[in-house]
N, C-alpha and C positions, 0 to 999 in steps of 0.2 A: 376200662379205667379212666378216670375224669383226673387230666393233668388242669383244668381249669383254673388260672390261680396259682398254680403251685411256679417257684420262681427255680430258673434254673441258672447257673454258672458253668460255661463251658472254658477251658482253656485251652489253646493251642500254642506251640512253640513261633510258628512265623506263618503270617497270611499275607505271602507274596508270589512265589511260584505256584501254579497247580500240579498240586502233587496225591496223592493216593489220600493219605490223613487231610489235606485239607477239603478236598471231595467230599470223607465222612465228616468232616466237623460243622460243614455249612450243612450236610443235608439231615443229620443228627440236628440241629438246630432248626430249621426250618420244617421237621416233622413235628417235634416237639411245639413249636409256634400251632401248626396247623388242631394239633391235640389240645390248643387251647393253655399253653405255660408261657410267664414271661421269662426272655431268652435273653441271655448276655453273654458275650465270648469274649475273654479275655486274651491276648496274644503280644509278641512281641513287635508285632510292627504290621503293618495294614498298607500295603503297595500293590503295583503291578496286576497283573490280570487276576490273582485270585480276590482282589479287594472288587473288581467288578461282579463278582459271581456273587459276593455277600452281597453287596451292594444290590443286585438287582430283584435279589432274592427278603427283602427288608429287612437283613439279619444285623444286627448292631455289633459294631466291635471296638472296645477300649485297648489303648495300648501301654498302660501306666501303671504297673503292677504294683508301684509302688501308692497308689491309691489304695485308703480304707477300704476295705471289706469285710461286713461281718459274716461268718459262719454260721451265726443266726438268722442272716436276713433270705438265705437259699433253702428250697427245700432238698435239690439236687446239686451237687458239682463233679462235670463230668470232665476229667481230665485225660489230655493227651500228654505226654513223654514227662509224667510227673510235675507239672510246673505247678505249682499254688501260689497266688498272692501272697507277699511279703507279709500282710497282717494277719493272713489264717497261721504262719508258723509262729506271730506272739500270742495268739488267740488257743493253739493245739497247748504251748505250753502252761496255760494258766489253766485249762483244762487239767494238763498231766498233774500239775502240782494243786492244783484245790476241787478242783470233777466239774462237770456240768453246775451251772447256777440252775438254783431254784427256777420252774418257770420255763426254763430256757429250754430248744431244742435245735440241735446243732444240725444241718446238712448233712447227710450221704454221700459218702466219698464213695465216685465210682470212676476206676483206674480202667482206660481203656487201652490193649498192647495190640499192634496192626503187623508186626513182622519181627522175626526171632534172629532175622540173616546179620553177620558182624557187620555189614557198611552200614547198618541202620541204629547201632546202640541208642540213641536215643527213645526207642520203642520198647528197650528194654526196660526193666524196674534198677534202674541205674544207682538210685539214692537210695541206700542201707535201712532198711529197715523202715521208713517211710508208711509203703503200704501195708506193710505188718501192723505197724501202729495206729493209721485210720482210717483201712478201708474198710466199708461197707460194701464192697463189690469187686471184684478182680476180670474184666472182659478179654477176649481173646479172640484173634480173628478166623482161629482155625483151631485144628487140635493139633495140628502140628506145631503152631506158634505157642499155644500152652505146653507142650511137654517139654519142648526147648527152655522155656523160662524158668521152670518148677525150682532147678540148681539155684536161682538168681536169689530165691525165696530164704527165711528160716523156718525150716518146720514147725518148731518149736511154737514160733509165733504168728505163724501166718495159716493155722491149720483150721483155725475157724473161721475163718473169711471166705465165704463163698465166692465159686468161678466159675463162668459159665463162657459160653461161644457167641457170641457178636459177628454173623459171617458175612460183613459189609452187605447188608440188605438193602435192595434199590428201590427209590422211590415211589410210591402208585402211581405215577404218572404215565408207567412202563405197561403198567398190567393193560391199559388202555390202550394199545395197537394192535391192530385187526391181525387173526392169525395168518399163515402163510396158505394160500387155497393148494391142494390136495393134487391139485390137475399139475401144480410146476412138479415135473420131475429131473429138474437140472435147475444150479442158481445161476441166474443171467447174470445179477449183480452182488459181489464180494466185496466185504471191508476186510483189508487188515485194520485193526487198530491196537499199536503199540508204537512205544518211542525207542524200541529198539530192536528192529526187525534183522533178526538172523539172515545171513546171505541165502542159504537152501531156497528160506521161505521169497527173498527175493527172487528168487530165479523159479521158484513153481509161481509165482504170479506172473514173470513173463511167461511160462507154458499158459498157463490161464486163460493171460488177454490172445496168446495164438489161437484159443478156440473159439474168441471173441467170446469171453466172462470177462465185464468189467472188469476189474480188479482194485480198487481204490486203497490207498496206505491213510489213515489218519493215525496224524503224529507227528515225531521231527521231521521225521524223512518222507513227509508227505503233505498235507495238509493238515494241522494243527488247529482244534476246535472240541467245544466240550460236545460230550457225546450223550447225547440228549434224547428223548424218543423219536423225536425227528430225523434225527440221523440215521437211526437204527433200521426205521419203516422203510428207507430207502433200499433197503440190500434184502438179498434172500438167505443169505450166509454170513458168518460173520467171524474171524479168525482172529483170535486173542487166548489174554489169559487176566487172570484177576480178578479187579470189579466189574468189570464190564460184562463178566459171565454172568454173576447176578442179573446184573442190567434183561442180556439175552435172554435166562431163563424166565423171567414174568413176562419180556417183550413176545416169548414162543419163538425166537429167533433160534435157527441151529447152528449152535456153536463148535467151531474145531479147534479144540486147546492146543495150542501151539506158538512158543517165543525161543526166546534168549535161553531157554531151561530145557529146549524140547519138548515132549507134549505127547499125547494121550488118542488126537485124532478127535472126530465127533463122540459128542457124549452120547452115554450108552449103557444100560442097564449093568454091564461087564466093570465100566472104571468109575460109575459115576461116584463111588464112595470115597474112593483112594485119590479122584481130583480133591474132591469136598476137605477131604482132613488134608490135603496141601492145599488150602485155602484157591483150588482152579489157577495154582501158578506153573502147572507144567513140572513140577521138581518130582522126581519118583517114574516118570514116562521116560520116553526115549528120542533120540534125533530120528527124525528118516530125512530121506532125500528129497529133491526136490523133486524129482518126475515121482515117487510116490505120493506127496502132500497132492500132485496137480492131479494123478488120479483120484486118489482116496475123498477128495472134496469134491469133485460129480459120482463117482462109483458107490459112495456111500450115503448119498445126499436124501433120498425116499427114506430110506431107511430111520435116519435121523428127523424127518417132517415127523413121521409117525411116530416116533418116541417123545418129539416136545407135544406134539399135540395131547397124547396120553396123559403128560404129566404135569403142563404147565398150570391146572388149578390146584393143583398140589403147591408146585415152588410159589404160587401167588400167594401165598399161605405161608411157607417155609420163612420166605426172603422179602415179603414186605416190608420197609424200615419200620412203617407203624406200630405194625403190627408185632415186629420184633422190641420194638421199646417201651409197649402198651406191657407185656410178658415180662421184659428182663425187671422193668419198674414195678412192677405189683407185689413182689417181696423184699423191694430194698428197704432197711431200716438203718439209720443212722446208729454209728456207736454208743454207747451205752456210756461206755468210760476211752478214755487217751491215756495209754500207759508207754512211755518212753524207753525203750529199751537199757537205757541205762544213764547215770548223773552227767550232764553236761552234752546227751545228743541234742538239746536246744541247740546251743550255739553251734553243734555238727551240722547240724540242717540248715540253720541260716546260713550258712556258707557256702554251701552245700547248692540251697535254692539261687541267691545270689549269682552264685559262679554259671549256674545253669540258663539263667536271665540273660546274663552277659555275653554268654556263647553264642544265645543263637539269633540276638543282637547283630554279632559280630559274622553268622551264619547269613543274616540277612544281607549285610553290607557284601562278602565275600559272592553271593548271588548277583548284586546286583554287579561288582565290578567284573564281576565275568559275563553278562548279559552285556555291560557295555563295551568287553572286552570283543566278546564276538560281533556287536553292532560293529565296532569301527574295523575289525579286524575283516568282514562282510563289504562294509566302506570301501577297506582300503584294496580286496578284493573288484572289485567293483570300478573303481578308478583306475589300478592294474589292466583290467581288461579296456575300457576305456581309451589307456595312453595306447595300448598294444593295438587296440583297431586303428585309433586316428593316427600311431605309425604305420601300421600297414596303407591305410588310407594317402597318406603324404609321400609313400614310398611310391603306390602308385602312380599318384600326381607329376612327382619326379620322373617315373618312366614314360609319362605321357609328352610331360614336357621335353623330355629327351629325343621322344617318336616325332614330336613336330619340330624340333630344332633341325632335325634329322630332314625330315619333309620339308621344310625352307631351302636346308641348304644343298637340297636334292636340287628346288626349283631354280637354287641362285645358277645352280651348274647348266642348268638343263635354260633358263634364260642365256646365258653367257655364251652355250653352245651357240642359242640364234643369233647373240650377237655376230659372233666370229664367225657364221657360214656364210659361203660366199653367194649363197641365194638371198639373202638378208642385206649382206651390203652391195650389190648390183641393185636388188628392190631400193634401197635407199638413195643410191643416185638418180636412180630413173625419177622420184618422188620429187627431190629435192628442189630440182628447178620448179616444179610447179606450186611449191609450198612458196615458193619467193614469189612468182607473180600473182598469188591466191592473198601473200600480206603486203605488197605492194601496192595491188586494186584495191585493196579494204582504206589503207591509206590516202587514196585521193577519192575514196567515194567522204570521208569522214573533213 
């Protein structure tokens, strides 16, 4: 498919933390560039380390939603958590009430949904009837995130809107790392990478480094960095859940799904379906212990080489983002007609959209005053430790100085004895006359 030319509209809620959707929105962006489309991301604010990841990446991002934008001027617009420009909802209603103008052809609405779980509502179809009324597309990151949603939906109205699986596909940047050679029958070197690493899994990575297996945590609780194919070619193993399984499978990396949800162990002809339709988060698996994770990750390690080897030109295929949005694109067609589900959802939606604007706005600010909250609260950490050495430090000092007040007035006593013996003052008379005729002679020699 030849996206050459064709212009696309992405939106996202906030481009400031790195978070799971903003991951897919820069690299959904930056394949589509690659495919030859010109890319625009709309969002509510552009901060912090994820504006360096667009930034380095030459993905352009506006944050002014309340800028013009025509629905005519896109051929795609791929939305994250619902958000549209303020003038696509006057633009939908002069649709709903006089159709398409002559000549005119309106964008493809494609609604993309990343997680189904309650702390994320946002990734839900939140706004009533919304995508009933203009999508052209309904995406989903698993099928377990589509069956969860389906309630959210009206039948009635959302039954011809095509839905398909979007299963956060990883960049071809990945399929290009040398596979793992056949002769390692144990991993030297392990990533975890999660930002929320269960205690078990803590404690089978101390068994781990006991066998002397690196062990490396990227994330909060370790070192935090985007995980890149560089990162990946360093380990032989690699212990996660999520996207980053994508990442592994094109990488041919062996994966052992396992977090915060539990997990599954190395993938395997046995779970690889039931990871898949839970999007590889581990949910549907089990807890084990920690002295089983630290066997099971050398005991099952061969075993797993030879399953990614088998299959990785397969997943290069499956899970290439290209290649997945060369597919998902080649039957989108824009609506035909906008039919509002009933008199006066205009002004439901503008309110609607607004209020949605405003939140994560206010989502943004809330981020950042907690980012500054833990820098100073780290600070004040920090200095806490600080005063608590340099008291220790001063305390010592004190006892030092105590030790030699102590040692003076040892030698005052230990002088004074000489004073007072009577070896000392015998010695001193014997002296004494000859001290007088020693400053005497000096006298009459001067």
């Amino acid at each position: 498919m030849d996206l050459k030319g064709k212009r696309v509209l992405i939106t996202h809620p906030l481009i400031s933390e790195i978070m799971g959707s903003t991951v897919v929105c820069v690299q959904v962006a930056e394949a589509l560039q690659h495919l030859g489309a010109d890319v625009l991301v709309l969002s509510s604010s552009f901060t912090g380390p994820a504006r360096a990841m667009f930034e380095s990446r030459g993905v352009p991002v506006v944050i002014d939603e309340k800028q013009h934008y025509s629905i005519y001027d896109y051929d795609y617009v791929w939305i994250h958590s619902q958000l549209l420009p303020m003038s696509f909802i006057d633009q939908l209603q002069q649709i709903n009430e006089y159709g398409i103008p002559s000549g005119k052809k309106p964008a493809a609405f494609i609604y993309n949904h990343m997680s189904a779980v309650d702390y994320a509502p946002g990734e839900q179809p939140y706004i009533m009837s919304l995508e009933e009324s203009t999508a052209s597309l309904e995406v989903f990151v698993s099928e377990e995130c589509k069956e969860k949603l389906q309630p959210f939906y009206q039948k009635s109205l959302n039954h011809a809107v095509p839905q398909r699986i979007f299963a956060n596909p990883a960049p071809s940047a990945f399929n290009t790392i040398a596979p793992i050679p056949t002769a390692i029958d144990t991993p030297q070197r392990i990533a975890i990478i999660s930002n929320h690493v269960p205690d078990e899994l803590l404690e089978a990575r101390r068994l781990l480094e006991e066998q002397g297996i690196t062990t490396d945590i990227i994330g909060k609780q370790g070192t935090v960095e985007e995980v890149t194919p560089a990162v990946l070619e360093r380990y032989n193993a690699i212990i996660t859940i999520g996207k980053t399984v994508q990442y592994c499978l094109c990488a041919g990396k062996p994966v052992y799904i396992y977090d915060q949800f539990g997990g599954f162990g190395y993938l395997n002809s046995d779970n690889f379906q039931i990871c898949s339709a839970f999007n590889f988060s581990g949910r549907g698996g089990q807890r084990f212990t920690a002295e089983y994770i630290a066997n099971d990750v050398v005991n099952s390690y061969t075993d797993a080489v030879e399953y990614y080897q088998t299959h990785r030109n397969q997943w290069q295929k499956d899970y290439s983002i290209e290649e997945a949005l060369i597919d998902l694109l080649a039957k989108v067609q824009p609506r035909s007609e906008i039919q509002f589900p009933f008199e006066g959802y205009y002004l439901t939606l503008a309110s609607q959209m607004r209020f949605a604007w405003r939140f994560y706005r206010y989502w943004d600010y809330e981020i950042w005053v907690n980012h500054r909250k833990d820098e100073l609260e780290a600070t004040q950490a920090s200095l806490e430790e600080e005063l608590v050495s340099a008291g220790k430090h001063a305390h010592e000092l004190e006892q030092e100085v105590k030790q030699q007040q102590s040692r003076i007035s040892e030698l005052d006593r230990l002088v004074q004895r000489v004073y007072d013996s009577t070896s000392y003052r015998m010695g001193h008379a014997i002296v004494k006359p000859i001290h007088a005729l020693v400053n005497k002679f000096a006298t009459i020699r001067r």
